[in-house]
C-alpha positions, 0 to 999 in steps of 0.5 A: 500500500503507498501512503497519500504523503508518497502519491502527492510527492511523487505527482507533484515530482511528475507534474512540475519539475522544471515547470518555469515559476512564473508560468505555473504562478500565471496558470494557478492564477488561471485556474483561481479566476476559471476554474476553481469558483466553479468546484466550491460548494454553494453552502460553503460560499454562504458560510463563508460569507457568515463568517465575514459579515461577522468579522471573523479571522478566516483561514483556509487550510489546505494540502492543494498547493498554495501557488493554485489557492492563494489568488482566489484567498486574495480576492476573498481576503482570507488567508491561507495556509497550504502546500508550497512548491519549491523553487530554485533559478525561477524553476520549480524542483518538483518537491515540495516546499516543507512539510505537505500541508495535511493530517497533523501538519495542518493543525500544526500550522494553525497553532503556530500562526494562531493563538487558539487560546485568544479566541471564544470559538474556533469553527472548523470545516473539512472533508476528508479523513486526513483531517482528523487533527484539524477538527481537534482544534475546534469548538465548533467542528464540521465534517462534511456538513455535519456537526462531528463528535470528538467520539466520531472516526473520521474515515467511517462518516 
């Protein structure tokens, strides 16, 4: 059995090692502006827009790759914690840059950049498995549009 870390390691090698930086950045903006809005759920978009209008701090947490995500997090002023591309001389190396941004290293991520304890409520949002750690954080966690329970496997839901 290959570990989802190796199939994301090895198809980020296959698909952009030597990829010229700036072209790959022009076409994550491309994919932002075409193709993403289109694969986002209408109730998360409405959540999302809860979110704001009540002035919270929002962060998407991602294992997709940043260079892809974070053209469509400017334009909806949110920020963005995701999997980087390393880069040398203007082109990508096909590995990643850090640790990939899923499982465990997501939550990690959200402790360094968040003082959890700062805030009254913390919601949470995933759709994977891989997210168990992420929902941990939360007082207020989500798996796939249903309210999850700490007793909950993630994979059986």
């Amino acid at each position: 059995m290959v570990t989802g870390h190796r199939i994301r390691a090895t198809t980020i090698r296959f698909a952009f090692r030597g990829a010229d930086e700036v072209a790959m950045i022009a076409a994550g903006e491309r994919f932002a502006a075409q193709v993403l809005p289109g694969l986002l759920r209408g109730e998360a978009m409405e959540r999302l827009a809860w979110h704001q209008a009540r002035g919270d701090r929002v962060i998407v947490v991602s294992g997709a790759l940043e260079i892809f995500l974070a053209p469509w997090c400017r334009l909806h002023r949110l920020e963005l914690l995701g999997s980087r591309l390393e880069s040398r001389d203007g082109r990508l190396t096909g590995r990643h840059l850090g640790a990939q941004c899923v499982q465990e290293e997501k939550a990690r991520r959200v402790r360094e950049c968040v003082a959890l304890a700062d805030f009254e409520c913390i919601h949470a949002y995933v759709d994977t498995h891989e997210d168990h750690a992420l929902l941990r954080l939360a007082h207020e966690p989500w798996y796939r549009g249903r309210r999850w329970q700490a007793t909950q496997d993630v994979a059986s839901s």
